[in-house]
C-alpha positions as CSV (number, residue, x, y, z in Angstrom):
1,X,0.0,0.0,0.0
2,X,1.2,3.3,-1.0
3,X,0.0,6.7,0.8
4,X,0.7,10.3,-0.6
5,X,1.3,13.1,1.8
6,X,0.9,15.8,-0.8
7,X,3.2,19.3,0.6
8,X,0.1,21.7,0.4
9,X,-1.9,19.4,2.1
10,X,0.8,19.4,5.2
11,X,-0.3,21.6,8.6
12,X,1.0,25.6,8.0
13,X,2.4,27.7,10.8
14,X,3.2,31.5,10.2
15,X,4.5,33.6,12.8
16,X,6.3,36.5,11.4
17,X,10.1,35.1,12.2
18,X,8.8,31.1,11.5
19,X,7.3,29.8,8.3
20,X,6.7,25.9,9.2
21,X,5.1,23.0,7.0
22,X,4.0,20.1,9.2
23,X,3.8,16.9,7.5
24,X,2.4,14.9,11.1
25,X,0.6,16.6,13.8
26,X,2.8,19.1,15.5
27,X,2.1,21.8,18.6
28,X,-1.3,23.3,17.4
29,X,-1.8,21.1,14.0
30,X,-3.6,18.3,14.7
31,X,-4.8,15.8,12.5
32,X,-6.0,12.3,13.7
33,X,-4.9,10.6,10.6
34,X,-1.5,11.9,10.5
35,X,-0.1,11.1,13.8
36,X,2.9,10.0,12.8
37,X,4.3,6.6,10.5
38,X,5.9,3.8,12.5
39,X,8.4,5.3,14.8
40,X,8.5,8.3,12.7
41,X,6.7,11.2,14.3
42,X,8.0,14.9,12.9
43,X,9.1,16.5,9.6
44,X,9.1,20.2,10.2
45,X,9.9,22.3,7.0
46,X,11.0,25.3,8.7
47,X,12.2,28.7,7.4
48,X,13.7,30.8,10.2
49,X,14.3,34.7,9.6
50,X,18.0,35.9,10.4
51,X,18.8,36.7,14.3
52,X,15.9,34.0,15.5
53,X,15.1,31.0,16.3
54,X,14.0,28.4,19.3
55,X,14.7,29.5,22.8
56,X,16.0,26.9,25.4
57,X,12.7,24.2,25.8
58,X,13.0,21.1,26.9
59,X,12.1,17.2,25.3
60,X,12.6,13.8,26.7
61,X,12.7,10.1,24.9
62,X,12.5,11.7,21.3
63,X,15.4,10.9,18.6
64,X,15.5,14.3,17.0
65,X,17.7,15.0,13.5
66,X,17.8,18.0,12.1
67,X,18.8,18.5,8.5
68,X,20.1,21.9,6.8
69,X,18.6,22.6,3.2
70,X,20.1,26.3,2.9
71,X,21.6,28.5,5.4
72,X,23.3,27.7,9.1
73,X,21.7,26.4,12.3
74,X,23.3,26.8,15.5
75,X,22.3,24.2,18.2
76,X,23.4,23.9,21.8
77,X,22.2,22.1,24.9
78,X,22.4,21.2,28.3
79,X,23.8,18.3,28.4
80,X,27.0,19.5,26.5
81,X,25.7,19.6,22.9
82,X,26.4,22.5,20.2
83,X,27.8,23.2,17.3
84,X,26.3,25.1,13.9
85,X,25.2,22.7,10.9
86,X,24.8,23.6,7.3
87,X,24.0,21.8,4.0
88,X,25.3,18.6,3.6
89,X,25.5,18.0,7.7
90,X,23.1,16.1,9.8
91,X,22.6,16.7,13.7
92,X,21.3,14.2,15.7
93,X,20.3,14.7,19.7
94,X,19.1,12.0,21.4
95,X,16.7,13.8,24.2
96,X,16.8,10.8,26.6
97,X,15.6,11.2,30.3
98,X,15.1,14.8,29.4
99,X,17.5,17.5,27.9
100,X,17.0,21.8,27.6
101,X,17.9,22.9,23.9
102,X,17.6,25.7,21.5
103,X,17.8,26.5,17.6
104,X,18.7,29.4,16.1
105,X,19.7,30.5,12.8
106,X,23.4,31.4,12.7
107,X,23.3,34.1,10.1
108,X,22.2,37.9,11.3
109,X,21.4,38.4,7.6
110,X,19.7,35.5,5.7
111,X,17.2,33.0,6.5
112,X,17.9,29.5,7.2
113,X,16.0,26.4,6.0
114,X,15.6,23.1,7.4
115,X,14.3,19.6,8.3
116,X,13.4,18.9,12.1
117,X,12.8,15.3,11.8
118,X,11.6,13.2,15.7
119,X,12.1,9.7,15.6
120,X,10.6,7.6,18.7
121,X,13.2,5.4,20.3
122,X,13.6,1.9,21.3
123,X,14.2,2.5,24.9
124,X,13.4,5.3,26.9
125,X,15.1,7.1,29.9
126,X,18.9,6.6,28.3
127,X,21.0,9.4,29.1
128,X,20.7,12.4,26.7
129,X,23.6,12.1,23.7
130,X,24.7,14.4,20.3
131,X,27.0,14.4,17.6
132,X,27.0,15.4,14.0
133,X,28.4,14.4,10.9
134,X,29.0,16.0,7.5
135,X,28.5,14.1,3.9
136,X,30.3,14.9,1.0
137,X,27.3,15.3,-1.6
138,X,29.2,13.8,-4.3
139,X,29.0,10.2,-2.5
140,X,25.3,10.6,-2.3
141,X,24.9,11.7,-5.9
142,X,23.0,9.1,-7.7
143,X,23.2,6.8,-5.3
144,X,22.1,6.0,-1.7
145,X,24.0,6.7,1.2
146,X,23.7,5.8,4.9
147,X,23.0,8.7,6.7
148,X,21.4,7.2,10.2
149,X,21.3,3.6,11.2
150,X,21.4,1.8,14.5
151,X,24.7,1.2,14.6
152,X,26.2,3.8,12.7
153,X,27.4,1.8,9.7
154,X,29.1,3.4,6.7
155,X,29.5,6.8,8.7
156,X,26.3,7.1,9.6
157,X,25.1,8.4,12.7
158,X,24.0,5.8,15.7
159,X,20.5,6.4,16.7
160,X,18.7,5.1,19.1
161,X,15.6,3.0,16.9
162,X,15.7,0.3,14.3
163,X,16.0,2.5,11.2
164,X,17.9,3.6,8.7
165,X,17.7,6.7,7.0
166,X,19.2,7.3,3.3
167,X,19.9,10.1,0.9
168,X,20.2,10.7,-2.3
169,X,20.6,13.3,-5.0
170,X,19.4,12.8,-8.1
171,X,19.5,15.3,-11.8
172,X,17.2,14.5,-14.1
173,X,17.4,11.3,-15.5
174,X,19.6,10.0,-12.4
175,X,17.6,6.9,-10.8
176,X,18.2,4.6,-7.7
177,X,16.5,2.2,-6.5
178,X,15.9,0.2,-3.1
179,X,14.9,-3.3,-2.1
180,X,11.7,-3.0,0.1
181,X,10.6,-5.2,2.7
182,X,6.7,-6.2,3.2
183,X,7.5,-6.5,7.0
184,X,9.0,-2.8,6.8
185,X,7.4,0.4,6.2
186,X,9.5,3.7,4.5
187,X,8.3,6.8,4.3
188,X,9.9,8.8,1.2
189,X,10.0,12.1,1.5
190,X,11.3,14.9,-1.4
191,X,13.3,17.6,0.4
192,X,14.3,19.7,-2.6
193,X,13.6,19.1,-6.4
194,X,11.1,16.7,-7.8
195,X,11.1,13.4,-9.1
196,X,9.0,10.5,-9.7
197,X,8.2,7.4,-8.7
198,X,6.0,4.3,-11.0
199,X,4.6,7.7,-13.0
200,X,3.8,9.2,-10.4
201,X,5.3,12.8,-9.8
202,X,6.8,14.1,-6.4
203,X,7.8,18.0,-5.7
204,X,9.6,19.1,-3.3
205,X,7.6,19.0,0.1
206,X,5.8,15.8,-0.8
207,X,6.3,12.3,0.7
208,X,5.2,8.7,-0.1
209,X,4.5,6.2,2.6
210,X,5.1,2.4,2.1
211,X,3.6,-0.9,3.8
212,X,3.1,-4.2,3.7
213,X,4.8,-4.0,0.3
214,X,7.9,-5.9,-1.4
215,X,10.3,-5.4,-4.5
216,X,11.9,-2.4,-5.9
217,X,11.1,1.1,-5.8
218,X,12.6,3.2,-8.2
219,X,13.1,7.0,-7.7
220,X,14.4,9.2,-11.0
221,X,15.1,12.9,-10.3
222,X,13.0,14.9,-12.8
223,X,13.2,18.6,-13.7
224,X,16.3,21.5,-14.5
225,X,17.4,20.8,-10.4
226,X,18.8,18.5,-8.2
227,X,16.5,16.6,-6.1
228,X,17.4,16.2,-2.1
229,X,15.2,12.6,-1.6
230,X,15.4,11.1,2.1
231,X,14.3,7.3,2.6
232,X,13.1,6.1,6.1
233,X,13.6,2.2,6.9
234,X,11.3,1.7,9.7
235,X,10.2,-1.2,11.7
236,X,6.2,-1.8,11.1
């Protein structure tokens, strides 16, 4: 079974300083039929204005990644966390028994946009951890790479679930393709670009959702631009 989650049909937040897509229910957006898929719980599209951001708030037993499109995002935390990610980097913070945080854009002059991505874990109450890692976007360019696993294979950084998370970036005409699982589900989703999927066309913003389905999906970037494509592995 294949599900679209269409990028106008996501939950909108504008606040002046924020400009936020929500493709699962998220602070005031609810939605009962988008709660979430498997393990996977946010994708925040947010646009952040120069000079702001998100002030020190707190989270406990959430695996949270965030993922730079354009711009810088300075992180730090309580529990000895920080650093400033840009394109090409992902940040993970594992929030564990509970750990104070903030986001803010690093630039006092142009906006910053980026993924927040929550993954629930596999165990709750571990202590709070962070690291980040940068990918050189010519090993992800028409292929998959291992961005996020459970063990941190090929680089990737050690999270605390049973999924893997891939990348790719894809011109048009570039295609990759992946073995799928019917005991798995994935959850596709186009971060920048377009491309398509069995016919089917996918813009930047939308995402596919996959269960109780085997054999091969096959992505192939589409348009004049680079597609930024990001593959959940998640346990069903």
């Amino acid at each position: 079974m294949r599900t679209l989650r269409a990028a106008n049909d996501r939950g909108k937040v504008a606040m002046g300083w924020l400009d936020s897509r929500h493709t699962f229910s998220f602070g005031h957006y609810h939605d009962p039929k988008w709660m979430g898929f498997g393990p996977l719980r946010v994708i925040n599209e947010d646009r952040v204005a120069a000079k702001a951001g998100f002030p020190p708030h707190s989270h406990a037993n959430m695996e949270i990644l965030s993922y730079v499109l354009s711009g810088a995002l300075a992180h730090q935390d309580n529990a000895g966390g920080g650093g400033t990610i840009r394109p090409g980097d992902l940040q993970w913070m594992s929030a564990g028994h509970g750990v104070e945080h903030s986001e803010f854009n690093a630039s006092d002059s142009e906006p910053v946009h980026f993924l927040q991505i929550w993954i629930q874990p596999d165990r709750v109450n571990a202590p709070p951890a962070y690291a980040q890692h940068s990918f050189d976007p010519a090993a992800r360019r028409g292929r998959w790479a291992l961005l996020a696993s459970p063990d941190g294979a090929e680089y990737s950084l050690a999270i605390r679930q049973q999924t893997w998370l891939h990348g790719a970036l894809l011109g048009a005409g570039e295609a990759v393709t992946f073995a799928l699982r019917a005991e798995r589900k994935y959850w596709l989703h186009v971060a920048q670009g377009s491309v398509e999927i069995d016919g089917q066309v996918l813009a930047a913003g939308d995402a596919l959702g996959i269960e109780q389905q085997a054999g091969s999906l096959n992505v192939v970037g589409t348009g004049n631009g680079v597609a930024d494509v990001l593959l959940f592995d998640l346990p069903a």
